[in-house]
N, C-alpha and C positions, 0 to 999 in steps of 0.2 A: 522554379521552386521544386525542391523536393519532394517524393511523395514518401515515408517509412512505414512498415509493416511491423506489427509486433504481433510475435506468437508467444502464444500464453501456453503452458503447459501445466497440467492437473499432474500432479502428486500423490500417488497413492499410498497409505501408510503399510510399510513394509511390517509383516507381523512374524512374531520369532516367541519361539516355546518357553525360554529362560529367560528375555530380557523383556521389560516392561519401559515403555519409553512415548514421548509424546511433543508434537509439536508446536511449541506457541509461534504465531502470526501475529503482528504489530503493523498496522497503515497506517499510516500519515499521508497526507495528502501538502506538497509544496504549495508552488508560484506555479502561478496563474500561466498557462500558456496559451491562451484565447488571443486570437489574430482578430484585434479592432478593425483594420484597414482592408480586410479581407475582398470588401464590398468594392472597393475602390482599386483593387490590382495592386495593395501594397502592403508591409506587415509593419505591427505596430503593437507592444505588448501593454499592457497597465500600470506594470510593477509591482502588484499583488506578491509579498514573497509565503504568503500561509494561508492554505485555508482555513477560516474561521467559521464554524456553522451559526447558522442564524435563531435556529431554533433549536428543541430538546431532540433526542435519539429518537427515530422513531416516528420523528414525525417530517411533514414532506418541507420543513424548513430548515429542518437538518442538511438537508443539498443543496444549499443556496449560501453561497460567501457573505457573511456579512462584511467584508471590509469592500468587494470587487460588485459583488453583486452576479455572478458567474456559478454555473452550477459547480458540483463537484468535479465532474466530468473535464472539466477544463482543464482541473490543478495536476500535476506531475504526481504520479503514484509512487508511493517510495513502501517498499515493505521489507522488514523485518520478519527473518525467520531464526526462532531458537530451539534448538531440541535438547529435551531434556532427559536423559535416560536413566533408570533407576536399576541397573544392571548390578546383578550379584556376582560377587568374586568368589573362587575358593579362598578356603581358609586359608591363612599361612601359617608354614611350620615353627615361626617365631628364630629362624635363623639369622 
């Protein structure tokens, strides 16, 4: 078996004198990738394809799948990044 490393990198927001602009972030959390057989020398997934939380925001049953029963931690992180810039143009000369 494989072992993979993920490096995360922090983002810092670039700041500029004329242009006003800002990032949205969207997570979603996929399928389940929790190795059932793990115990046993073998892999074996559930087929969990969404996480679902079990409880409200906020609270600690919000990280717990209600369809797999697996915490959050399990599911494939998927993020969405949009930036939104509110940049000023010059005028134009209406040519």
């Amino acid at each position: 078996m494989r072992k993979r490393q993920v490096v995360l990198r922090r983002e810092e927001p670039r700041r500029s004198t004329t242009n006003s602009s800002s990032t949205i972030r969207s997570v979603r959390y996929m399928e389940c990738q929790k190795n059932h057989a793990a115990g046993v020398g073998g892999y074996a997934v559930d087929g969990c394809r969404e996480f679902m939380a079990t409880g409200e925001e906020g609270t600690s049953a919000a990280l717990t799948c209600a369809a797999c029963g697996c915490h959050r931690n399990f599911h494939r992180r998927e993020v969405e990044t949009e930036v939104v810039c509110e940049c000023s143009s010059p005028p134009s000369n209406g040519a």
